[in-house]
Every structure is written in structure tokens, then in C-alpha cells.
Residue frames as a rotation matrix with the C-alpha (Angstrom) as fourth column:
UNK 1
-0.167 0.279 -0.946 0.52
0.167 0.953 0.252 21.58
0.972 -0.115 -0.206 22.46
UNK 2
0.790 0.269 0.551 -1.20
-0.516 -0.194 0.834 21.54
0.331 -0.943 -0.014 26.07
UNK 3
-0.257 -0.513 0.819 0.02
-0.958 0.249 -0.144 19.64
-0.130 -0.822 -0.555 28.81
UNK 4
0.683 0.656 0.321 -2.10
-0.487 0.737 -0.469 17.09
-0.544 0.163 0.823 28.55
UNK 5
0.856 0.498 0.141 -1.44
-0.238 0.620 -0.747 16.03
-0.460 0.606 0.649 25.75
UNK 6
0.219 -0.940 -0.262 2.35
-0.677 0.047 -0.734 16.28
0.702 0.338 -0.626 26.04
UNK 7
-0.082 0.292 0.953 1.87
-0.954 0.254 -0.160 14.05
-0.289 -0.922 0.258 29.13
UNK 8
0.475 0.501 0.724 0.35
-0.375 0.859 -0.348 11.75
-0.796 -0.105 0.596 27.42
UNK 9
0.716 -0.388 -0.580 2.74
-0.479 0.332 -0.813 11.46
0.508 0.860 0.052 24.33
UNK 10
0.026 -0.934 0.356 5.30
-0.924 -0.159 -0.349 10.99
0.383 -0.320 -0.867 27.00
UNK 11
-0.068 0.238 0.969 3.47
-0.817 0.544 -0.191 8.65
-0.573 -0.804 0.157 29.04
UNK 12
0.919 0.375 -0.124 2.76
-0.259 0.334 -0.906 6.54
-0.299 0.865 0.404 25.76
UNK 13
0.805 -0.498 -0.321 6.76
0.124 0.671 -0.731 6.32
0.580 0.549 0.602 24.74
UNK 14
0.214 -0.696 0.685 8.01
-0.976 -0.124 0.179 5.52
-0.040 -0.707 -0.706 28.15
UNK 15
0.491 0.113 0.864 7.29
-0.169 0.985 -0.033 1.69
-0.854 -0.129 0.503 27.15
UNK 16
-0.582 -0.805 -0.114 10.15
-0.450 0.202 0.870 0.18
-0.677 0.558 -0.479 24.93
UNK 17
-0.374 0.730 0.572 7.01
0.488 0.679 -0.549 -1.83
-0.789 0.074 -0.610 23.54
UNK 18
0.543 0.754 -0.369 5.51
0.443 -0.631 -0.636 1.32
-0.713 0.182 -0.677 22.28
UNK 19
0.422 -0.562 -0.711 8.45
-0.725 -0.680 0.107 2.65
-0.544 0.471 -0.695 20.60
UNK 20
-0.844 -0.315 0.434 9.37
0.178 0.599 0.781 -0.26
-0.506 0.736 -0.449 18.67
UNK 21
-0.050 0.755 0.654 5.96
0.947 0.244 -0.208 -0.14
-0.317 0.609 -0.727 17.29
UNK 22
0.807 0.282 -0.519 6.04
-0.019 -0.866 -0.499 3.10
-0.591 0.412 -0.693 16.48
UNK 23
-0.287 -0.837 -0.467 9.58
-0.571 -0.242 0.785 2.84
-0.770 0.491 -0.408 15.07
UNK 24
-0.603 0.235 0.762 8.17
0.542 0.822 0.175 -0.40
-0.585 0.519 -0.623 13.08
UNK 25
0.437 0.830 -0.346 5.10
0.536 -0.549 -0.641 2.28
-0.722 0.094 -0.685 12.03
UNK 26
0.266 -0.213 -0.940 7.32
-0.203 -0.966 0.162 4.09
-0.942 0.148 -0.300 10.59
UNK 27
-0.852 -0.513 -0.101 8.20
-0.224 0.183 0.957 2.41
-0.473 0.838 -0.271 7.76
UNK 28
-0.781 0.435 -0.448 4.97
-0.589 -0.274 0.760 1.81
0.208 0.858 0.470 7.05
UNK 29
0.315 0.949 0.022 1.34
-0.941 0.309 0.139 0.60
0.125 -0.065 0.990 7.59
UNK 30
-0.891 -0.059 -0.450 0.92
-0.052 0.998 -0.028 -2.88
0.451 -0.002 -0.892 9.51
UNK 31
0.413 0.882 -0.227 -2.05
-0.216 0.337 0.916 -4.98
0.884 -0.330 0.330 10.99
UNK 32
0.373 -0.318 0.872 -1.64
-0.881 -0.417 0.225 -5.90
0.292 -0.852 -0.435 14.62
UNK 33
0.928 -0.212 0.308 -0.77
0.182 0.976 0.123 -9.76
-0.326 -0.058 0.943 13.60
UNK 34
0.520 -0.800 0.301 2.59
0.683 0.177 -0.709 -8.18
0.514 0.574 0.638 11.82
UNK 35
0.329 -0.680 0.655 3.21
-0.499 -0.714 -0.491 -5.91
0.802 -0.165 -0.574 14.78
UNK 36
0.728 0.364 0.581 3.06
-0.686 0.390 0.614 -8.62
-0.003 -0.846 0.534 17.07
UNK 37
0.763 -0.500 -0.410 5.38
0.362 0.856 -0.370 -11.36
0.536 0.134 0.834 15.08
UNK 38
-0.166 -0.973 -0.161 8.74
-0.016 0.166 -0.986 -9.68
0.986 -0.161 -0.043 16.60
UNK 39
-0.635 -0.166 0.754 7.28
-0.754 -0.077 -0.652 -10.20
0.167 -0.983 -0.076 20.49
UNK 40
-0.853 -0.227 -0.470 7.20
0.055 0.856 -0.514 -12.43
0.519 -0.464 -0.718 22.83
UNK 41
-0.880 0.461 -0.118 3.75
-0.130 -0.471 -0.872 -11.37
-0.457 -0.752 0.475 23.19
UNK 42
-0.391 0.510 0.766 0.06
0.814 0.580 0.028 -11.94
-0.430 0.635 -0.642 22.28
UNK 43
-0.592 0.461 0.661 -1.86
0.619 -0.265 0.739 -10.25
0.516 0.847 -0.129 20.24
UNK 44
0.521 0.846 0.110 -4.04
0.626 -0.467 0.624 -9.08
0.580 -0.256 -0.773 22.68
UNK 45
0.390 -0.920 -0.033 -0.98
0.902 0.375 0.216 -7.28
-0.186 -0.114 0.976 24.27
UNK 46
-0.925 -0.339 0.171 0.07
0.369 -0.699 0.613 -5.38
-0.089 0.630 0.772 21.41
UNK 47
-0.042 0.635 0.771 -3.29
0.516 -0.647 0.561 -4.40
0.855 0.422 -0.301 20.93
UNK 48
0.873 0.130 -0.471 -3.78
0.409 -0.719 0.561 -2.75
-0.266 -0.683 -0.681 24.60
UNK 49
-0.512 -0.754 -0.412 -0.29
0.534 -0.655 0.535 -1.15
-0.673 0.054 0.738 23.73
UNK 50
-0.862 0.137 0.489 -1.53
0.319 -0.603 0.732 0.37
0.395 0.786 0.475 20.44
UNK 51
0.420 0.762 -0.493 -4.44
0.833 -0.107 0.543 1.59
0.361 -0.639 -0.679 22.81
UNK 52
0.383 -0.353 -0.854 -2.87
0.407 -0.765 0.499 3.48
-0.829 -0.539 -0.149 25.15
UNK 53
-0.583 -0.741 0.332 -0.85
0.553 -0.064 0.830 4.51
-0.594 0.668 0.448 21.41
UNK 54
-0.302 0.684 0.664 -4.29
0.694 -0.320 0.645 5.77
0.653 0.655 -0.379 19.79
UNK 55
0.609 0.391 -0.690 -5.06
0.779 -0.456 0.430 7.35
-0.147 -0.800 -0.582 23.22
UNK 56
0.088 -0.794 -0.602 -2.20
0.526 -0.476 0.705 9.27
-0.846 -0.378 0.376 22.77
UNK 57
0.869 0.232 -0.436 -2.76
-0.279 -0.497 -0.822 10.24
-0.408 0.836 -0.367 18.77
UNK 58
-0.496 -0.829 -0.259 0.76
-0.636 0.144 0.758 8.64
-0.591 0.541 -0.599 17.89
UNK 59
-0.921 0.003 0.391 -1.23
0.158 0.918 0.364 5.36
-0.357 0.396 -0.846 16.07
UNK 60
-0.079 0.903 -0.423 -4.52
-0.973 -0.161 -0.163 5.52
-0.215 0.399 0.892 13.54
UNK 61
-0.616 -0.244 0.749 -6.24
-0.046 0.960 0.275 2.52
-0.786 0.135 -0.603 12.69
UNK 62
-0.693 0.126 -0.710 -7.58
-0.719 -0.183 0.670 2.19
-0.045 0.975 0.217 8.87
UNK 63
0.102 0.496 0.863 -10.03
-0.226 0.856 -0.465 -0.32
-0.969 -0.147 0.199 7.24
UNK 64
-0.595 -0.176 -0.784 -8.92
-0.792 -0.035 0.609 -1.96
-0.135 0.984 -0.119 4.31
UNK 65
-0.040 0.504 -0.863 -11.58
-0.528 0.723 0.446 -4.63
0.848 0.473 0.237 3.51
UNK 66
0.927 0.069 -0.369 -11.20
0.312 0.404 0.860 -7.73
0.209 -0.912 0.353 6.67
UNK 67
-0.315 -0.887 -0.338 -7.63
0.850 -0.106 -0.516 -5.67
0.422 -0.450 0.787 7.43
UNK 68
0.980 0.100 -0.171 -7.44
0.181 -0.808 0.561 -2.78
-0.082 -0.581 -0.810 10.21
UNK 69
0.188 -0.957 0.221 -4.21
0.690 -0.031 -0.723 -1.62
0.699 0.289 0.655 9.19
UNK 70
0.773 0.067 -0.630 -2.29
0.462 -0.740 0.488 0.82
-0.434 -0.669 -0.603 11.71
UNK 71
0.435 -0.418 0.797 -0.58
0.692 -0.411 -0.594 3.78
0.576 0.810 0.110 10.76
UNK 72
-0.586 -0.565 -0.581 1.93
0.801 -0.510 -0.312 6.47
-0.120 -0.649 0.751 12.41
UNK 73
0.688 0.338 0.642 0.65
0.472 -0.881 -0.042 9.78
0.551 0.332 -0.766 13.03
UNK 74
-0.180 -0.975 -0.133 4.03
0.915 -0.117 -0.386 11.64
0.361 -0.191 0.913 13.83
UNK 75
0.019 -0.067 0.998 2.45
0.047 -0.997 -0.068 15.21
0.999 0.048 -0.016 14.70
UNK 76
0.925 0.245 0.291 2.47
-0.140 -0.492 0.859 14.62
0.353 -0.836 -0.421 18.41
UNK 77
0.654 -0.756 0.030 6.01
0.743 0.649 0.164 13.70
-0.143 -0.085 0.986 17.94
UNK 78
0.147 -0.192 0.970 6.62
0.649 -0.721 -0.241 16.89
0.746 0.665 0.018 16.31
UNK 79
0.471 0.416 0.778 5.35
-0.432 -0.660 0.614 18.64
0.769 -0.626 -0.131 19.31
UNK 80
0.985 -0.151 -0.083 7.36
0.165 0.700 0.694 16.60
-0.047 -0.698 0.715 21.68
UNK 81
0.402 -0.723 0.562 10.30
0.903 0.211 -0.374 17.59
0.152 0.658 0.737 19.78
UNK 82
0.270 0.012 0.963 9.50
-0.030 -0.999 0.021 20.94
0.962 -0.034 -0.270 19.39
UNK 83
0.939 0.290 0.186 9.24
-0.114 -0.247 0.962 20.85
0.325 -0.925 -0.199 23.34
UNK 84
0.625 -0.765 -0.158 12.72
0.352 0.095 0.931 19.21
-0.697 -0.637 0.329 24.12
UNK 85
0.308 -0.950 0.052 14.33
0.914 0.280 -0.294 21.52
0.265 0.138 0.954 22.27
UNK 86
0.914 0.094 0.395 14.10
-0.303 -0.489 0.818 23.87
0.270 -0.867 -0.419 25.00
UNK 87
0.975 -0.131 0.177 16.48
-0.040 0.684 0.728 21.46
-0.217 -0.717 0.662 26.24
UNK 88
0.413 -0.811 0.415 18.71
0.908 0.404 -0.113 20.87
-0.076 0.423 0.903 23.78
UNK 89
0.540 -0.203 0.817 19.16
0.194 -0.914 -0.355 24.85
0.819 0.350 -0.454 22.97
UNK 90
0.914 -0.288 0.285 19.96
-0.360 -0.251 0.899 24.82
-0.187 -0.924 -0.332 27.47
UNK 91
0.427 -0.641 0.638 22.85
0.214 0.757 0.617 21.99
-0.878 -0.127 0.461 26.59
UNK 92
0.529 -0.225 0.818 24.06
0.805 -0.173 -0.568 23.22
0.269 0.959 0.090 23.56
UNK 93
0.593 -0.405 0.695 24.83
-0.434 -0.889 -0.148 26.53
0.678 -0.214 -0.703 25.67
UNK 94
0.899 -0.098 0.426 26.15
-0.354 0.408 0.842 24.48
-0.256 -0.908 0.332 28.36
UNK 95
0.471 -0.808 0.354 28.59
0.669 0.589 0.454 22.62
-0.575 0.023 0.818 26.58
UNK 96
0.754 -0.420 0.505 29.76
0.285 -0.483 -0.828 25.94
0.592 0.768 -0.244 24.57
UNK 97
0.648 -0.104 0.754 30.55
-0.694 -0.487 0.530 27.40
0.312 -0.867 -0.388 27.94
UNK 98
0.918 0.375 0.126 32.19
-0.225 0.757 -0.613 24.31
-0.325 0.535 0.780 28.11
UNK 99
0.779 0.034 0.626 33.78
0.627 -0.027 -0.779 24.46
-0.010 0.999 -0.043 25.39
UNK 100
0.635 -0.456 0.623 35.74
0.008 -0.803 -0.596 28.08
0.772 0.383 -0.507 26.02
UNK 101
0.847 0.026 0.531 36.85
-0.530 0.127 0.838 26.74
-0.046 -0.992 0.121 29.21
UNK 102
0.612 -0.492 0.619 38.85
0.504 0.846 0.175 23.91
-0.610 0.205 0.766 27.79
UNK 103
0.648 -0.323 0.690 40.14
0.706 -0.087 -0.703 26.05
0.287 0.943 0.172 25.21
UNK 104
0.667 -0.360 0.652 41.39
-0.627 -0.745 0.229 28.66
0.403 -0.561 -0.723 27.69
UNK 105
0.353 -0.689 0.633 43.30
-0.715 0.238 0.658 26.02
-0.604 -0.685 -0.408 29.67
UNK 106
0.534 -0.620 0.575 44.93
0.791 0.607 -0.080 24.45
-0.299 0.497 0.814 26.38
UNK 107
0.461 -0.597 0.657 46.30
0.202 -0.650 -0.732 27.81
0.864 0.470 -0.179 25.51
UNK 108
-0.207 -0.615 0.761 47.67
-0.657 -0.489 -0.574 28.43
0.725 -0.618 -0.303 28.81
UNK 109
0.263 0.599 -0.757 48.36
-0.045 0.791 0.610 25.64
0.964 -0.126 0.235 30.56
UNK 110
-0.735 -0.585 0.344 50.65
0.128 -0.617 -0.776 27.69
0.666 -0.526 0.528 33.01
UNK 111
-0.454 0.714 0.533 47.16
-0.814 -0.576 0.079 28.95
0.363 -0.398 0.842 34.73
UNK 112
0.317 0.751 -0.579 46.18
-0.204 0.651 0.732 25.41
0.926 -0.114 0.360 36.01
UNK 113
0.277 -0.169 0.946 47.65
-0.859 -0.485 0.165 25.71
0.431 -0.858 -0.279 39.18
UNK 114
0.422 -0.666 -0.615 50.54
0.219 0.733 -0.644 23.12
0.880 0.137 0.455 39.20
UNK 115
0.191 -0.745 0.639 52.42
-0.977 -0.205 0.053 23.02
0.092 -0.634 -0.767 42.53
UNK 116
0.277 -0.470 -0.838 55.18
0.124 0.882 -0.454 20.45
0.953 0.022 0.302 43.39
């Protein structure tokens, strides 16, 4: 995945907006009147969200007769993923390291350098 176009997945589910609809996406195909009903928001709204959401490749829209269903597409999510775990592999070492530390000063607790 470029930059870019991690950029823009990022930029896309920094909005709490965006990620409910995508979480909502995930269960399955809606129109933008049934992603709208849980906010406090109009229609026209959710649709510039699912905008900046198609901009990004996370959201397809379908035609299903007079419905435009929208649908997840999850591969730049993948690739996001893929990316922080870079991260998680850094913090995973981090907290082994950690990890033998603590265990060293529960076996010898003599070595914490008590003075009265």
C-alpha cells in the first residue's frame, strides 16, 4: 500500500462517524436512509461522510433497482492492519522486556535496593 493511500484510510477513520458506519457495514449492506436512522444527523451528512468513505475505497455503492445500497470493502483495512503491526510486533517486544524485568525482581526481591 502507498502512502497515499494509507493516509487516506487513516484520514477517513479518524471520524467516530465514519467508523460506526463502517462497523454498521459490516454486518452487512445498507442504503444511506438506514445508515443515517442511528444519528442525529441528515441524510445529506452521512452521505458527505460515505464520500470522503468511497474516496478512501473503505465504502462501494451498488444499484439494486430505486436502492443504492452501500457495502464494506475491508481491503484497505487489511493494509492498515498489516501496517500497524509494525507496531504491535515494537510493543509486544517492549512489554517482553518488560516482562523479564518484573520477573527478575519477584525472584529476588533482596536486589531492590531497600534501605531503612
Amino acid at each position: 500500500m502507498t502512502q497515499d493511500l494509507l493516509d487516506v484510510t487513516f484520514a477517513a477513520l479518524a471520524d467516530p462517524t465514519r467508523r460506526a458506519i463502517l462497523a454498521r457495514l459490516a454486518h452487512g449492506e445498507a442504503t444511506v436512509t438506514e445508515l443515517a436512522e442511528p444519528f442525529a444527523m441528515s441524510q445529506p451528512a452521512i452521505s458527505k461522510h460515505l464520500k470522503v468513505l468511497e474516496r478512501a475505497g473503505l465504502v462501494a455503492r451498488g444499484r439494486d433497482a430505486q436502492r443504492r445500497p452501500c457495502r464494506l470493502v475491508a481491503e484497505p483495512l487489511k493494509d492498515a492492519t498489516e501496517w500497524l503491526g509494525g507496531y504491535r510486533r515494537y510493543w509486544d517486544g517492549a512489554f517482553s522486556k518488560l516482562d523479564a524485568v518484573l520477573e527478575g525482581e519477584l525472584r529476588h526481591p533482596e536486589s531492590q535496593g531497600e534501605t531503612d
